[in-house]
N, C-alpha and C positions, 0 to 999 in steps of 0.2 A: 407732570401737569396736574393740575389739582382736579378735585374729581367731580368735581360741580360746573366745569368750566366747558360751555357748548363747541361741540367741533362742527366749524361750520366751512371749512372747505376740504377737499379730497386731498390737499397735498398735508394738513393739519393733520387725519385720519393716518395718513400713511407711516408720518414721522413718528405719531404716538404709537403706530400698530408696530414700528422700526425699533423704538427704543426698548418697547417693552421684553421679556423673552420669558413669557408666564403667563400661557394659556390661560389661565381661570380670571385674568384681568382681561379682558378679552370683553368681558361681557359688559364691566362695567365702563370701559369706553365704546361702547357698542350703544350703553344704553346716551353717551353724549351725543350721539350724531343727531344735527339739523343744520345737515346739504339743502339749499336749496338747488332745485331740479336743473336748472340754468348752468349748475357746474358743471354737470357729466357730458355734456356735448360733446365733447371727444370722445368718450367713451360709448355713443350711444349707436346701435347698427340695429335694423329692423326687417322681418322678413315676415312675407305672408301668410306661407307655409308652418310655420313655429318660432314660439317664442326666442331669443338667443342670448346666447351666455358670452358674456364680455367681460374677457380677463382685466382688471385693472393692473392687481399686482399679485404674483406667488411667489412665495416663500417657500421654503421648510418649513416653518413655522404658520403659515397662514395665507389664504387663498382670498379676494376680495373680487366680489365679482357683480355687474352689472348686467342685471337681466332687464329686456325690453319685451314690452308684452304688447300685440295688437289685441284689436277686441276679440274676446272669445275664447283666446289661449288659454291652453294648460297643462301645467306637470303628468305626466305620469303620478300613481303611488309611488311612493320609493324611501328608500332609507337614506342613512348619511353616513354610513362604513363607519360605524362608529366615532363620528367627528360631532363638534358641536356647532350648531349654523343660527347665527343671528341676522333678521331679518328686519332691512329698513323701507318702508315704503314711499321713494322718491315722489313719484306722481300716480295719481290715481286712487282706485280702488281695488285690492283682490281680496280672495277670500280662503282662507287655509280650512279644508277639510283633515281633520286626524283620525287616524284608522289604529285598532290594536299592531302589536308589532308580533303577532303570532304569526309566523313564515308557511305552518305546514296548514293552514288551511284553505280548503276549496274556495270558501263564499269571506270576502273583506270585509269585517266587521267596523263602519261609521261609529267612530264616536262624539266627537264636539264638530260643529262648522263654527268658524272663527274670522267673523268682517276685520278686513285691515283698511283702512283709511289711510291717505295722505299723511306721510309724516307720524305715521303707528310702526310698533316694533313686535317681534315676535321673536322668540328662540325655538327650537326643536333640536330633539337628538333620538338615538335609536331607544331610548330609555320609553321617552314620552311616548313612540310608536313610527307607523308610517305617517309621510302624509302628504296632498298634494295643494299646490296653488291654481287660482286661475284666476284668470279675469273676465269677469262675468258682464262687462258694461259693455255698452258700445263706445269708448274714447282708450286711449294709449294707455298705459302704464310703468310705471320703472318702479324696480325693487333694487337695492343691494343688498347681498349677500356677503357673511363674513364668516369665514368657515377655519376653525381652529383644526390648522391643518388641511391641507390641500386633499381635495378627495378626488382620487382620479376613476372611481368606477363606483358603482352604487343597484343594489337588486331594486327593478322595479316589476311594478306586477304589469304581467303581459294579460287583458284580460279578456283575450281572443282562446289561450290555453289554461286560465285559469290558475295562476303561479309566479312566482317572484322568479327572476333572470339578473343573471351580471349582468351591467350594461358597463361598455367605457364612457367616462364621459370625456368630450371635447367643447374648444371653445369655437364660438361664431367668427371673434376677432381677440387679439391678445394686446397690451398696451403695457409702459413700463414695468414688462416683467424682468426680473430679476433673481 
């Protein structure tokens, strides 16, 4: 597909994400995505409690996932097991905080806050640091996530003991996975 050419529905994203089999392209159809919000309805599941993670599709190759956020939620810190994660902001507004990626320290050193608006993107990986999302508004949010290579666990800081921990991670609901 040409690389100027907007992907504007989830089954468009999947085929591109299908054919390709070369991670570092990964980004630059990552940077085509404008889903409008109207598509994910099936994909969309929401809970009081926390944000949740909605598998669209996994791979070997690559993990696509639809996060839904009420007002207020948010990440942990946390890393990405050495994966790269590209991030599209369906609806709403969140706000990524990045933290150095030094493990053995007591106190988490803040380095950039980062507004994401509607239809803004963002990358991270364990290079650029830790770092968390939330949603700071009072209305709903949806982000997708696209994660070169599926990550099934990831150290977030616990900051009740003051330390990064393995966490597993799972999903809220799964949908054509494969």
């Amino acid at each position: 597909m040409g690389e100027s050419i907007k992907i504007t529905t989830v089954q468009q994203l999947l085929d591109e994400l299908d054919e390709i089999n070369e991670p570092k392209r990964y980004g630059t159809i990552a940077n085509r995505i404008h889903i409008e919000q109207g598509a994910f309805g099936l994909f969309e599941s929401w809970q009081e409690a926390t944000y949740t993670r909605n598998c669209i599709r996994r791979t070997t190759d690559y993990e696509l996932i639809l996060l839904c956020w009420e007002a207020g939620q948010e990440t942990p810190i946390h890393c990405h097991n050495e994966q790269e994660c590209w991030v599209y902001v369906v609806e709403g507004e969140l706000e990524e905080q990045r933290y150095d990626n030094e493990l053995n320290r007591v106190d988490v050193v803040g380095l950039e806050s980062i507004p994401l608006n509607q239809k803004e993107k963002s990358y991270m990986n364990d290079h650029l640091g830790y770092h968390t999302l939330a949603n700071q508004t009072d209305k709903r949010a949806m982000s997708l996530h696209l994660y070169a290579k599926p990550i099934e666990r990831c150290r977030t800081y616990d900051e009740n003991e003051g330390c990064f921990k393995w966490v597993e991670l799972k999903y809220h609901t799964e949908h054509l996975v494969h």
